[in-house]
PDB file of N, CA, C and O in Angstrom:
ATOM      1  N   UNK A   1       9.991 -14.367 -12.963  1.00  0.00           N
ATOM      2  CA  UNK A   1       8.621 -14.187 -13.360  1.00  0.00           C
ATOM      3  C   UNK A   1       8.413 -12.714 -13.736  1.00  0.00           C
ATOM      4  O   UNK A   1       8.798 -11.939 -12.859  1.00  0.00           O
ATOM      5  N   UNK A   2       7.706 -11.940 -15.234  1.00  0.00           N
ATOM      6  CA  UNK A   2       7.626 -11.261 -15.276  1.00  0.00           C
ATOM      7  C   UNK A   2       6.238 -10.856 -14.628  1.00  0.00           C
ATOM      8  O   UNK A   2       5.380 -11.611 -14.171  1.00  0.00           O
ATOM      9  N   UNK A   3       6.234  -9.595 -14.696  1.00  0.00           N
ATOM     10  CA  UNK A   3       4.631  -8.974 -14.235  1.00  0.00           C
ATOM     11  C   UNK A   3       3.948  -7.794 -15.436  1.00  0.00           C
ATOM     12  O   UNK A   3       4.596  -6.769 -15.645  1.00  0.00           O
ATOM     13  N   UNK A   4       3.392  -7.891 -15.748  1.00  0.00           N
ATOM     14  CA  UNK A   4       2.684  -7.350 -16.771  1.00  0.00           C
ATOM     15  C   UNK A   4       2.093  -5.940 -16.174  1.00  0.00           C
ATOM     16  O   UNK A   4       1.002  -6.424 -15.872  1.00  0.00           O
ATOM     17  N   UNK A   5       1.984  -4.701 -15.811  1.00  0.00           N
ATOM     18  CA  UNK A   5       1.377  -3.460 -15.214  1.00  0.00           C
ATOM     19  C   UNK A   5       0.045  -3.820 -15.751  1.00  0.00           C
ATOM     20  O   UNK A   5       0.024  -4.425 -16.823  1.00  0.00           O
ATOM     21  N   UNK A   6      -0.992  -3.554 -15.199  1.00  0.00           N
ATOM     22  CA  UNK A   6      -2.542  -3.033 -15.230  1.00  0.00           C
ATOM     23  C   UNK A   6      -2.651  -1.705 -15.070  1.00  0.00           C
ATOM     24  O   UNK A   6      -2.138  -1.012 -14.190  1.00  0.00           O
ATOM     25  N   UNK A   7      -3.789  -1.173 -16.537  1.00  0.00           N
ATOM     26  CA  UNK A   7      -3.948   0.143 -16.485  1.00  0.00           C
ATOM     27  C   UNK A   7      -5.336   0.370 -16.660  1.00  0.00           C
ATOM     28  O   UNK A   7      -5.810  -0.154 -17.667  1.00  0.00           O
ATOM     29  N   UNK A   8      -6.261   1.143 -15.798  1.00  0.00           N
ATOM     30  CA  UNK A   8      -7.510   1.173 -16.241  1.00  0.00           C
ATOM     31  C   UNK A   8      -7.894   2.665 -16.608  1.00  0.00           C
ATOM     32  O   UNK A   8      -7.053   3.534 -16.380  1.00  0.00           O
ATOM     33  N   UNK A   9      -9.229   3.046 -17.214  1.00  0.00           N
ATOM     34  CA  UNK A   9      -9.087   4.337 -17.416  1.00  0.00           C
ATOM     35  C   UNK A   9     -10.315   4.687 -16.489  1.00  0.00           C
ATOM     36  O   UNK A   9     -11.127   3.814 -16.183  1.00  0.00           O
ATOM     37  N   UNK A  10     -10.450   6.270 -15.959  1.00  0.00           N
ATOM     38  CA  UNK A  10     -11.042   6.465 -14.693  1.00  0.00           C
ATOM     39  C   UNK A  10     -12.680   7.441 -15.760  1.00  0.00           C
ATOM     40  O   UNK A  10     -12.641   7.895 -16.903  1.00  0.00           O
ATOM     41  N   UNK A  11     -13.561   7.431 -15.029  1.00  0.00           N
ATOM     42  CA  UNK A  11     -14.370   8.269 -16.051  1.00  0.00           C
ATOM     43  C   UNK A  11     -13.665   9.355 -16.731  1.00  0.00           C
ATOM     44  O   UNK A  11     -13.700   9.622 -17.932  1.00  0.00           O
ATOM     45  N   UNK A  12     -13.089   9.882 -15.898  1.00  0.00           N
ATOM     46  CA  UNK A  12     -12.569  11.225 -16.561  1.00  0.00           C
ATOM     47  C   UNK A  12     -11.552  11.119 -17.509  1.00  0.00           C
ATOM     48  O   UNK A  12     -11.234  12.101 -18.180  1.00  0.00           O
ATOM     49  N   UNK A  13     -11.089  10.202 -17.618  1.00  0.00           N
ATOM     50  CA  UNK A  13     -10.220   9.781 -19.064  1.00  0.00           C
ATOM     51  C   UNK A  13      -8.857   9.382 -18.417  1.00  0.00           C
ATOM     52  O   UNK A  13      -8.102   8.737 -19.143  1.00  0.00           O
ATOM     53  N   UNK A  14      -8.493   9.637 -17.323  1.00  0.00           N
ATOM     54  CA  UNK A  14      -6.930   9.541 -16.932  1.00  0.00           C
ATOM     55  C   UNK A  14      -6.999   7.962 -16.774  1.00  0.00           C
ATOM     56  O   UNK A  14      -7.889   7.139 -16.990  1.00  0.00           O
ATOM     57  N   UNK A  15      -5.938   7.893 -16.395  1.00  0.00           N
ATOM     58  CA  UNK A  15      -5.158   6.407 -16.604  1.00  0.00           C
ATOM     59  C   UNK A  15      -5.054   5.836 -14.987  1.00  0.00           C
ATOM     60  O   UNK A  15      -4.673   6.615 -14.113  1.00  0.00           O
ATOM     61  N   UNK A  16      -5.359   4.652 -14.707  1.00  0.00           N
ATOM     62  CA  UNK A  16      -5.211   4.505 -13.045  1.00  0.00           C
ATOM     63  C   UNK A  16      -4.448   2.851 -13.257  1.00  0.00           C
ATOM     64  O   UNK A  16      -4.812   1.891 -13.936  1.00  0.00           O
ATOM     65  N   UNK A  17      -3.192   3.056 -12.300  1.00  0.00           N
ATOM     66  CA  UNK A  17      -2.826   1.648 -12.307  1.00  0.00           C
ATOM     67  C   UNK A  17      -3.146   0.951 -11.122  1.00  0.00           C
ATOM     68  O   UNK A  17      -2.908   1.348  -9.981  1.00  0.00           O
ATOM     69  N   UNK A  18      -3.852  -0.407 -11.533  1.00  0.00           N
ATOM     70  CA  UNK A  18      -4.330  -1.710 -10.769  1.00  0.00           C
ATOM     71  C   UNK A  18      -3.039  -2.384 -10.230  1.00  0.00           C
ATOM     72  O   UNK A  18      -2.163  -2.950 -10.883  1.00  0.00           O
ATOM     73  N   UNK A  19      -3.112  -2.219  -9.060  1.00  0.00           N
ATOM     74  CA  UNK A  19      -2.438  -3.549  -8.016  1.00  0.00           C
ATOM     75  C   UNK A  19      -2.675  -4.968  -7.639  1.00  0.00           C
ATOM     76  O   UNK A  19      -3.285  -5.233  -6.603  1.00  0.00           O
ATOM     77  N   UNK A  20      -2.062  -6.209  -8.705  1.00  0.00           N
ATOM     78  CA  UNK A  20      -3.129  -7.124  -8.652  1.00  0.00           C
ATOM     79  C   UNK A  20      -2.980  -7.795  -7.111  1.00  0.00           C
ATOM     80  O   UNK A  20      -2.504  -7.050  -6.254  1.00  0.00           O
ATOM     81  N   UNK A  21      -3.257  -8.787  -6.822  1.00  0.00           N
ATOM     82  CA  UNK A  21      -3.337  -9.420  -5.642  1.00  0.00           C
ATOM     83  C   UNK A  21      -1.598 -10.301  -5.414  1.00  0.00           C
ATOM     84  O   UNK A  21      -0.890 -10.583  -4.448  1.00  0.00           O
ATOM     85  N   UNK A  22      -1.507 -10.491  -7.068  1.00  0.00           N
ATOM     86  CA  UNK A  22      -0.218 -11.718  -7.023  1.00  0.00           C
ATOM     87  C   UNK A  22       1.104 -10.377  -7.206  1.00  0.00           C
ATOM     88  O   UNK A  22       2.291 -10.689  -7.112  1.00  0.00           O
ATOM     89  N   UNK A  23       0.803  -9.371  -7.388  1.00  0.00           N
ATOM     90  CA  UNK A  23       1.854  -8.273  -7.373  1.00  0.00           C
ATOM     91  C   UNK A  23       2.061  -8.193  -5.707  1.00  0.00           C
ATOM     92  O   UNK A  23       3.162  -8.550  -5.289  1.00  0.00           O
ATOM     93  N   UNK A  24       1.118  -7.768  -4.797  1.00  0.00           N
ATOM     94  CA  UNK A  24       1.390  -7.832  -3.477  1.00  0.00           C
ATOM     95  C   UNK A  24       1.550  -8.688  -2.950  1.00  0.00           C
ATOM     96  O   UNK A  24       1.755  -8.642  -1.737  1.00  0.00           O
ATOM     97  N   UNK A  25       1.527  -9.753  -3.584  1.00  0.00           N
ATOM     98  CA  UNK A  25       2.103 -11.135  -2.938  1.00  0.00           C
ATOM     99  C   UNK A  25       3.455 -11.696  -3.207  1.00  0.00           C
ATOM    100  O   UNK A  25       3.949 -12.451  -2.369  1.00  0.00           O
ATOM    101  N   UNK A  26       4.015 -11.439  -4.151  1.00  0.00           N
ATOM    102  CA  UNK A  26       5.416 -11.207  -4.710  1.00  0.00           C
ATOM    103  C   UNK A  26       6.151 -10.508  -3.690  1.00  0.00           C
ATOM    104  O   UNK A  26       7.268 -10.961  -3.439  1.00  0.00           O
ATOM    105  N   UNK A  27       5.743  -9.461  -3.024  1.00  0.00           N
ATOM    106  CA  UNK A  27       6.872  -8.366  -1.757  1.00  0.00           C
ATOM    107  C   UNK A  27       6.402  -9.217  -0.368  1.00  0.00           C
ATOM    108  O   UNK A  27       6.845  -8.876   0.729  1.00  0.00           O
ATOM    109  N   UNK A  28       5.600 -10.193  -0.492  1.00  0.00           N
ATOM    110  CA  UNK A  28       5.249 -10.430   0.840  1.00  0.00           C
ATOM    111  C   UNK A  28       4.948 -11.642   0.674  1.00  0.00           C
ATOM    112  O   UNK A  28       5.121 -12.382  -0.294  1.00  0.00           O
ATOM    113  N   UNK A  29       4.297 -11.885   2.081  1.00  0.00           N
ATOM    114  CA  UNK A  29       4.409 -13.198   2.427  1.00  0.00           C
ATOM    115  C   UNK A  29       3.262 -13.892   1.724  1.00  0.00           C
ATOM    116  O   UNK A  29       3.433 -14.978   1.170  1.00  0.00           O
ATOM    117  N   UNK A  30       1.778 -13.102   1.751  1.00  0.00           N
ATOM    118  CA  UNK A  30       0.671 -13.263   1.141  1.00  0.00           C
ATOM    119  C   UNK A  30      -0.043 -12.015   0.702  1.00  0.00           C
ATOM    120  O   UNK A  30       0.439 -10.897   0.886  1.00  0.00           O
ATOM    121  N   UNK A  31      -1.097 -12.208   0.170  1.00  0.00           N
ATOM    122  CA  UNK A  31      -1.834 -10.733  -0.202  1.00  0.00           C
ATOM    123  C   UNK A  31      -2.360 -10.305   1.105  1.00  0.00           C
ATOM    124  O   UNK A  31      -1.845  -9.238   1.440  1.00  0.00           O
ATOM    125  N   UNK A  32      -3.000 -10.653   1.752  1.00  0.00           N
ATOM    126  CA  UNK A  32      -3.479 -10.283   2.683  1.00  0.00           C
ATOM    127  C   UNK A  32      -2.505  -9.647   4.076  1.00  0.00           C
ATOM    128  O   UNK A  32      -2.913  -8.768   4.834  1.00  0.00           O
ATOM    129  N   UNK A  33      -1.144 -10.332   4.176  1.00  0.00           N
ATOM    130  CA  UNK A  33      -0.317  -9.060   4.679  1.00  0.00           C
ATOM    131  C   UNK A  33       0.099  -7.936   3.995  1.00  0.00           C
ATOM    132  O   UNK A  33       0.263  -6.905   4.646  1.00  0.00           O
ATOM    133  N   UNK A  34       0.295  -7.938   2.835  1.00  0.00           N
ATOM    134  CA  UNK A  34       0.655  -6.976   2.127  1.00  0.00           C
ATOM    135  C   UNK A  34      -0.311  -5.871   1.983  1.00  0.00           C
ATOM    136  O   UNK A  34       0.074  -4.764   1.607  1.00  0.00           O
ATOM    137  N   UNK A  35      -1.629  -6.132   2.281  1.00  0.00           N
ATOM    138  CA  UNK A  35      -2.353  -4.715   2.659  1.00  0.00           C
ATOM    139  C   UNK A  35      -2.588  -4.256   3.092  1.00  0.00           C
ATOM    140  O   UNK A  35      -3.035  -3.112   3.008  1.00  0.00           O
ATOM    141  N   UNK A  36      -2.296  -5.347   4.277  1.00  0.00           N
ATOM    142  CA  UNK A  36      -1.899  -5.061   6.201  1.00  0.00           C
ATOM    143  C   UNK A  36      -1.096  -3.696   5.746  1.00  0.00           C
ATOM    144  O   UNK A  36      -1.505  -2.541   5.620  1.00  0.00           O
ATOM    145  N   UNK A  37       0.124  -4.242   5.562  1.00  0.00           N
ATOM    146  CA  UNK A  37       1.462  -3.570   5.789  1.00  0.00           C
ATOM    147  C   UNK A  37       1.278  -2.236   4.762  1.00  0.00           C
ATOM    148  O   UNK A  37       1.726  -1.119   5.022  1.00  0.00           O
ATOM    149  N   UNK A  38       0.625  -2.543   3.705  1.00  0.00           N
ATOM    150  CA  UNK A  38      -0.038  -1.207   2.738  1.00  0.00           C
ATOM    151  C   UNK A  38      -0.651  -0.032   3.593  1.00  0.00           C
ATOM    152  O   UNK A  38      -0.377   1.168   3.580  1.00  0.00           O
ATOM    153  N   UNK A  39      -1.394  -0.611   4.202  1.00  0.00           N
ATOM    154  CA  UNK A  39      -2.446   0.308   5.199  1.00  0.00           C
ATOM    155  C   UNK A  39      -2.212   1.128   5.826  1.00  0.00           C
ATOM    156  O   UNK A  39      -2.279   2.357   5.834  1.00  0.00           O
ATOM    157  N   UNK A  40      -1.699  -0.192   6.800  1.00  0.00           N
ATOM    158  CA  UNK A  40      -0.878   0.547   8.082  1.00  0.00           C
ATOM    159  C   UNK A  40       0.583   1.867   7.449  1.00  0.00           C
ATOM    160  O   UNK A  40       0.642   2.881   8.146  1.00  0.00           O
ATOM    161  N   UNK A  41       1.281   1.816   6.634  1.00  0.00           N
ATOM    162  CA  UNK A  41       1.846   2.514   6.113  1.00  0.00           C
ATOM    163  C   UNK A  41       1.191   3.474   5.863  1.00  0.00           C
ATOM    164  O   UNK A  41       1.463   4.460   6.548  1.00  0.00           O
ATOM    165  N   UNK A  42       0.107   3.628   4.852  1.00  0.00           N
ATOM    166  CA  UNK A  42      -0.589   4.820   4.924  1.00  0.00           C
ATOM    167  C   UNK A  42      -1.892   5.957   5.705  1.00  0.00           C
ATOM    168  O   UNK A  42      -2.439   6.979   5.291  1.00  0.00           O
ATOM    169  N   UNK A  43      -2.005   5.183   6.964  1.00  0.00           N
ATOM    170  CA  UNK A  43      -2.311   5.135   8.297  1.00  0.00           C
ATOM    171  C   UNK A  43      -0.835   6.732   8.525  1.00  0.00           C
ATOM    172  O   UNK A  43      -0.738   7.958   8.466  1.00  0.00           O
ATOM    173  N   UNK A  44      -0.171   5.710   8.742  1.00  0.00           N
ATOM    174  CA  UNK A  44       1.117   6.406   9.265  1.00  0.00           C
ATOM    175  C   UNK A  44       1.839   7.656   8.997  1.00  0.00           C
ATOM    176  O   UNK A  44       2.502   8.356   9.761  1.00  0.00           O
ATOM    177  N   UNK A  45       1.562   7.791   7.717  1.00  0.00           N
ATOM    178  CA  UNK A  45       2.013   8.909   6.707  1.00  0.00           C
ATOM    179  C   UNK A  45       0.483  10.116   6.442  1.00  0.00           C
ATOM    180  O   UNK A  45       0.486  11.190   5.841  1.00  0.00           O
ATOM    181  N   UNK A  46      -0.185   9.716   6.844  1.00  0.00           N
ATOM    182  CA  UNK A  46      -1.923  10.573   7.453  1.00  0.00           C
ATOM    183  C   UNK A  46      -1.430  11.193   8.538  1.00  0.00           C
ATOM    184  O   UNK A  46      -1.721  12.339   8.881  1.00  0.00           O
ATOM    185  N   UNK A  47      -0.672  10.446   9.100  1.00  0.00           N
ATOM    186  CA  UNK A  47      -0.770  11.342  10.581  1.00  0.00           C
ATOM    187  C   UNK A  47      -0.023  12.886  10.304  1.00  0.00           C
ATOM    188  O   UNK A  47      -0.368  13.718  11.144  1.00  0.00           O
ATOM    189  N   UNK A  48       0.813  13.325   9.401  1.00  0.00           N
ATOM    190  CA  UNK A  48       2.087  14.068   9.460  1.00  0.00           C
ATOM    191  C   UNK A  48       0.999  15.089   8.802  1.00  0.00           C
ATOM    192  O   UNK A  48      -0.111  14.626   8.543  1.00  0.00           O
ATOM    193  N   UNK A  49       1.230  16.250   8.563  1.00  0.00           N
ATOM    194  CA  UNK A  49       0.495  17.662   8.712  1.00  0.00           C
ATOM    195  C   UNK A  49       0.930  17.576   7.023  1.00  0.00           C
ATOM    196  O   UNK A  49       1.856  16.887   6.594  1.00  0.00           O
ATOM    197  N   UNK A  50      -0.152  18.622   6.023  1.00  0.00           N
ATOM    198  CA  UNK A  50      -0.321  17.916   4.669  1.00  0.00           C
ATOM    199  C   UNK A  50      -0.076  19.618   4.600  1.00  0.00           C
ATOM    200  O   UNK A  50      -0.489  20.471   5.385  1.00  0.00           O
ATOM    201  N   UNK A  51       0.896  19.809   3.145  1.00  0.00           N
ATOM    202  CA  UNK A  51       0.029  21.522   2.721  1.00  0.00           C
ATOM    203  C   UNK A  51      -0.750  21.318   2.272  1.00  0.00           C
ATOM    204  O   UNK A  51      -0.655  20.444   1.410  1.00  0.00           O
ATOM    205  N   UNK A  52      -2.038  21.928   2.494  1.00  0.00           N
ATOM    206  CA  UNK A  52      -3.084  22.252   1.516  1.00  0.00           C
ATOM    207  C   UNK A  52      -3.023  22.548   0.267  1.00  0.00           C
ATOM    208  O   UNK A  52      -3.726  21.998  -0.581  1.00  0.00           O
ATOM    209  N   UNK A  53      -2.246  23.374   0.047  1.00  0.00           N
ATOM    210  CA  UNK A  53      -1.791  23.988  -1.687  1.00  0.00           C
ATOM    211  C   UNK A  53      -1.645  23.058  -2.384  1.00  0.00           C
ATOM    212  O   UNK A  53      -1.959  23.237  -3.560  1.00  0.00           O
ATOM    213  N   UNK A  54      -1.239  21.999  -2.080  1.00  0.00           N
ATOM    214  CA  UNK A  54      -0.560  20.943  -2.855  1.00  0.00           C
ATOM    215  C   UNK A  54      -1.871  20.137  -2.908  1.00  0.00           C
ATOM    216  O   UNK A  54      -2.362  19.863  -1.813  1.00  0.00           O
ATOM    217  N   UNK A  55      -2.483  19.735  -3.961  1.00  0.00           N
ATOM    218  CA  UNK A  55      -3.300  18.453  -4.537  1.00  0.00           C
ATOM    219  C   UNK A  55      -2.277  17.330  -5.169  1.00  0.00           C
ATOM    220  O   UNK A  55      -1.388  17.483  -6.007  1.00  0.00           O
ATOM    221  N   UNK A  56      -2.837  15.808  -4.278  1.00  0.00           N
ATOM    222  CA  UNK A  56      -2.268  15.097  -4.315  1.00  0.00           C
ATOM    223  C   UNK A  56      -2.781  14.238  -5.509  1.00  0.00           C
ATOM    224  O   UNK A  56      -3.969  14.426  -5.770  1.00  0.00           O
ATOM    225  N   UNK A  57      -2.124  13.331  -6.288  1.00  0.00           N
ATOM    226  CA  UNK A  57      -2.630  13.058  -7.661  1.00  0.00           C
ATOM    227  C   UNK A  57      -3.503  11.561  -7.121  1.00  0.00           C
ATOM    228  O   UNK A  57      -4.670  11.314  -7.426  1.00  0.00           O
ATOM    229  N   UNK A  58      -2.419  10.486  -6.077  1.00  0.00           N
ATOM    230  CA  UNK A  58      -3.303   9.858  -5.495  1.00  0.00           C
ATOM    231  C   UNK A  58      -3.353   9.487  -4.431  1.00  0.00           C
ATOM    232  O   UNK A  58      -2.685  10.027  -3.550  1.00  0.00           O
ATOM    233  N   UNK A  59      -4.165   8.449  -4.194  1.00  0.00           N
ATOM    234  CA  UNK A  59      -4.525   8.591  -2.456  1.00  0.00           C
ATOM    235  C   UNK A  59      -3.816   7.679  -1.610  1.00  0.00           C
ATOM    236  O   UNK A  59      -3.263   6.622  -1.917  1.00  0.00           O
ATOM    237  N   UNK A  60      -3.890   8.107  -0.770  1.00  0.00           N
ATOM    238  CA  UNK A  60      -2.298   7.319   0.214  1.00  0.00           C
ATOM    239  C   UNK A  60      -2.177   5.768   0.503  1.00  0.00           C
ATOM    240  O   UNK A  60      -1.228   5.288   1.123  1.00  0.00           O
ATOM    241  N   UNK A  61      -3.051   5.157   0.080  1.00  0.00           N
ATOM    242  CA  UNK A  61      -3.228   4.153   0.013  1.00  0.00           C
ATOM    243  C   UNK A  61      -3.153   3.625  -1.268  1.00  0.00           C
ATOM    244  O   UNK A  61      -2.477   2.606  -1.410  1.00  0.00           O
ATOM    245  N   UNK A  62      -3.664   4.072  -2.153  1.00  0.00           N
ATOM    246  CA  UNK A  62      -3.094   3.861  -3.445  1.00  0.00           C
ATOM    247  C   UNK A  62      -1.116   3.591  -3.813  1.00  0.00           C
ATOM    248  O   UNK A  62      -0.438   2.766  -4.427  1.00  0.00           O
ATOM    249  N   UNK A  63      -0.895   4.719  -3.083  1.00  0.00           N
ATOM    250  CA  UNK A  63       0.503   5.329  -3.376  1.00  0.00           C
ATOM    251  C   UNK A  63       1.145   4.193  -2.418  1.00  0.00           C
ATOM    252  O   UNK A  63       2.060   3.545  -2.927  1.00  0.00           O
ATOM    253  N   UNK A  64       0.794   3.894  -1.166  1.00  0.00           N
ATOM    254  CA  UNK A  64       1.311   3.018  -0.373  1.00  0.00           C
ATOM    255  C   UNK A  64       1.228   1.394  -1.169  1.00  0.00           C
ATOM    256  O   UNK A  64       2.243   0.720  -0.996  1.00  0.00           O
ATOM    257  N   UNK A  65       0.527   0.985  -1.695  1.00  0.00           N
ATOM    258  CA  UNK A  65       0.378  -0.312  -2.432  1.00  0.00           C
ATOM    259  C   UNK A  65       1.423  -0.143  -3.619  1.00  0.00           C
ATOM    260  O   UNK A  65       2.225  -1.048  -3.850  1.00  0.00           O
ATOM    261  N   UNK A  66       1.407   0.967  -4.332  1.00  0.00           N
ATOM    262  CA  UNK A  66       2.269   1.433  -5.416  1.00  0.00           C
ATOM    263  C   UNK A  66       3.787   0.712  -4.476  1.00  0.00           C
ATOM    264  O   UNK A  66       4.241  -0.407  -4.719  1.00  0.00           O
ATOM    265  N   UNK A  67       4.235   1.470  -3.637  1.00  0.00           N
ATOM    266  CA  UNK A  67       5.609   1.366  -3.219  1.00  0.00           C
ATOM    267  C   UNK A  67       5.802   0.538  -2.317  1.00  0.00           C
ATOM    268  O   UNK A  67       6.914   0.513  -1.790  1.00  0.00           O
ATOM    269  N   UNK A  68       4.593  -0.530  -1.813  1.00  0.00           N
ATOM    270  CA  UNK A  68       5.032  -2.129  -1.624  1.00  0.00           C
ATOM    271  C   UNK A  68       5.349  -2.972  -2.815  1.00  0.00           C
ATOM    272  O   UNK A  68       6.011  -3.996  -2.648  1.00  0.00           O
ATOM    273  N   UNK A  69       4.944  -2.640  -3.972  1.00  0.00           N
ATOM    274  CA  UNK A  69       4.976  -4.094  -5.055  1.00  0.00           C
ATOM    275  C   UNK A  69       6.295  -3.197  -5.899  1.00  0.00           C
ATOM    276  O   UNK A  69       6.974  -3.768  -6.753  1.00  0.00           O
ATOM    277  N   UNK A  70       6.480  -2.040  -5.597  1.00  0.00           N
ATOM    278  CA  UNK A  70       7.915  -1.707  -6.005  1.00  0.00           C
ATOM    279  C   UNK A  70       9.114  -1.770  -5.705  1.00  0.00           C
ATOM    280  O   UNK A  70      10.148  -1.484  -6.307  1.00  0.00           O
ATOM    281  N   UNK A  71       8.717  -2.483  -3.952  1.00  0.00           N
ATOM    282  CA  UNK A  71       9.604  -3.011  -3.160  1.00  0.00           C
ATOM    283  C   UNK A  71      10.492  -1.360  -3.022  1.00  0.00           C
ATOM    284  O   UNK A  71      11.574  -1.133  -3.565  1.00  0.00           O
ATOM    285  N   UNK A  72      10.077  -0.831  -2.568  1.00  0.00           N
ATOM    286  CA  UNK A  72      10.042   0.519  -2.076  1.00  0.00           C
ATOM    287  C   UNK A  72       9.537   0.352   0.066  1.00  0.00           C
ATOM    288  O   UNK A  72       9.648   1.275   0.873  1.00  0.00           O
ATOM    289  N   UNK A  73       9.248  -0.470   0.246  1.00  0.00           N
ATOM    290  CA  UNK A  73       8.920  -0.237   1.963  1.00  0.00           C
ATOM    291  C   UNK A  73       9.527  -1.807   2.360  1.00  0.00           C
ATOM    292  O   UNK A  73       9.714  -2.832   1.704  1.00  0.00           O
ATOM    293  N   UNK A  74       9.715  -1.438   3.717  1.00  0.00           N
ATOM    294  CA  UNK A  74      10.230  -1.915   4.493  1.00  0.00           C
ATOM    295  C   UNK A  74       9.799  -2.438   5.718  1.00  0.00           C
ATOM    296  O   UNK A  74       9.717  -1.661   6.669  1.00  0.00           O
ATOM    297  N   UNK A  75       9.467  -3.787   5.883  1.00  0.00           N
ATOM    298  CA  UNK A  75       8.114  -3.696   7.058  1.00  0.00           C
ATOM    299  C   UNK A  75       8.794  -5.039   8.093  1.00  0.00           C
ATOM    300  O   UNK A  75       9.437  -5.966   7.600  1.00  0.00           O
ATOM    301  N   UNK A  76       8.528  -4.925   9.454  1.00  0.00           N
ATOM    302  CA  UNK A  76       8.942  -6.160  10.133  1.00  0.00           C
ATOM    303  C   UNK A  76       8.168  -6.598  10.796  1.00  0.00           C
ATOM    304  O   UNK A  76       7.490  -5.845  11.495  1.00  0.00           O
ATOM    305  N   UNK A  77       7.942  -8.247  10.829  1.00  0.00           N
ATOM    306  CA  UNK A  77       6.458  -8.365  11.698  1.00  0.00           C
ATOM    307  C   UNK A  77       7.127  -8.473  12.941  1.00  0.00           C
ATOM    308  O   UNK A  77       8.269  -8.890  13.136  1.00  0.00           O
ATOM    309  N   UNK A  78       6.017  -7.910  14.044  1.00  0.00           N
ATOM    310  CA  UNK A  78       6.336  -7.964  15.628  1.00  0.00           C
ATOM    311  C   UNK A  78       5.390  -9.290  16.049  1.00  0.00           C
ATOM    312  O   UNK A  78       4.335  -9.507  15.454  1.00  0.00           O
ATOM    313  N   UNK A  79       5.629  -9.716  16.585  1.00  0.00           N
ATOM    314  CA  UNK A  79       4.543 -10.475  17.585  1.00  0.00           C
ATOM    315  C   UNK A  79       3.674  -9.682  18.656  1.00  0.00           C
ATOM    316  O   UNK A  79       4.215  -8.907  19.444  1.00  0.00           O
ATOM    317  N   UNK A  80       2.435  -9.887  18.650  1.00  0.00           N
ATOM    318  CA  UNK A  80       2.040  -9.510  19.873  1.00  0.00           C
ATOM    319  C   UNK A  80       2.228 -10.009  21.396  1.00  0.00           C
ATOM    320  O   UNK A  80       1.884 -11.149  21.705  1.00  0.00           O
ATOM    321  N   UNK A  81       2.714  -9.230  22.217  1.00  0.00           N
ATOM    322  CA  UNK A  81       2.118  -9.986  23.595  1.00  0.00           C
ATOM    323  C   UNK A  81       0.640 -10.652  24.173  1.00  0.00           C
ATOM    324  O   UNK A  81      -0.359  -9.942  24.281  1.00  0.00           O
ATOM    325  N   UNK A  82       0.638 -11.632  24.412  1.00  0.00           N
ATOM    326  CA  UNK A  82      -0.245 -11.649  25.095  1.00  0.00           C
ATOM    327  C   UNK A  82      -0.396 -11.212  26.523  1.00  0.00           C
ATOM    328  O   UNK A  82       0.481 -11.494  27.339  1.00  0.00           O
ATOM    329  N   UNK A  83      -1.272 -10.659  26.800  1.00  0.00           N
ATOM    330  CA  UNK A  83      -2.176 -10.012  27.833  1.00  0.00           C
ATOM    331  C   UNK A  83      -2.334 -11.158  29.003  1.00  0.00           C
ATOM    332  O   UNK A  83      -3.105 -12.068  28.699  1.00  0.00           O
ATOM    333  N   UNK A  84      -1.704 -11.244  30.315  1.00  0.00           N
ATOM    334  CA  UNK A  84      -1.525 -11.807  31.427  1.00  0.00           C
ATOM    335  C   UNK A  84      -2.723 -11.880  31.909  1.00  0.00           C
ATOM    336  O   UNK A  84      -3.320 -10.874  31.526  1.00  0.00           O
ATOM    337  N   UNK A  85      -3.434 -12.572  32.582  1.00  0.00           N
ATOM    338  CA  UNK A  85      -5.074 -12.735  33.021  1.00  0.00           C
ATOM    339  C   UNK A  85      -5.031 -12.141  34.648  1.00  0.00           C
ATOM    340  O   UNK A  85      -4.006 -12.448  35.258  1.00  0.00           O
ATOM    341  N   UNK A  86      -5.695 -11.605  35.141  1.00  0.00           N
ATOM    342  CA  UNK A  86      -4.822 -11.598  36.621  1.00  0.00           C
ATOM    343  C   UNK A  86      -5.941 -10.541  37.401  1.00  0.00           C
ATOM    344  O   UNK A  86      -5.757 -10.199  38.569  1.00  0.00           O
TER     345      UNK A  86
END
């Protein structure tokens, strides 16, 4: 199956690419884990100390969805425990 890129343009004239729903569903199981696992990835990569100097072009969540449907990450589901009543 091919996938076609989505490109939209932002007011300011630059170019922004769209992540459709069936692109993150292609690396995963459904869309809706895949933004789990998007998130939480860029959750994760927030935490680490940023230079300032550096302006980032986009936002970590953006960039994190980018490199799930590029099959760029790597994610394993855990189960939760349940919680003993007691």
């Amino acid at each position: 199956m091919h996938w076609q890129r989505s490109w939209a343009e932002t007011p300011k004239g630059d170019r922004m690419r769209i992540v459709t729903p069936a692109e993150v569903a292609n690396q995963t199981q459904n869309k809706y884990l895949g933004v789990l696992v998007a998130a939480r990835f860029a959750r994760f990569v927030n935490e680490f100390p940023r230079d300032r100097s550096v302006e980032f072009e986009q936002k970590l969540t953006t960039r994190a969805l980018g490199d799930l449907v590029q099959g760029n990450l790597k994610y394993k589901l855990v189960r939760r425990r349940r919680q003993q009543e007691g």
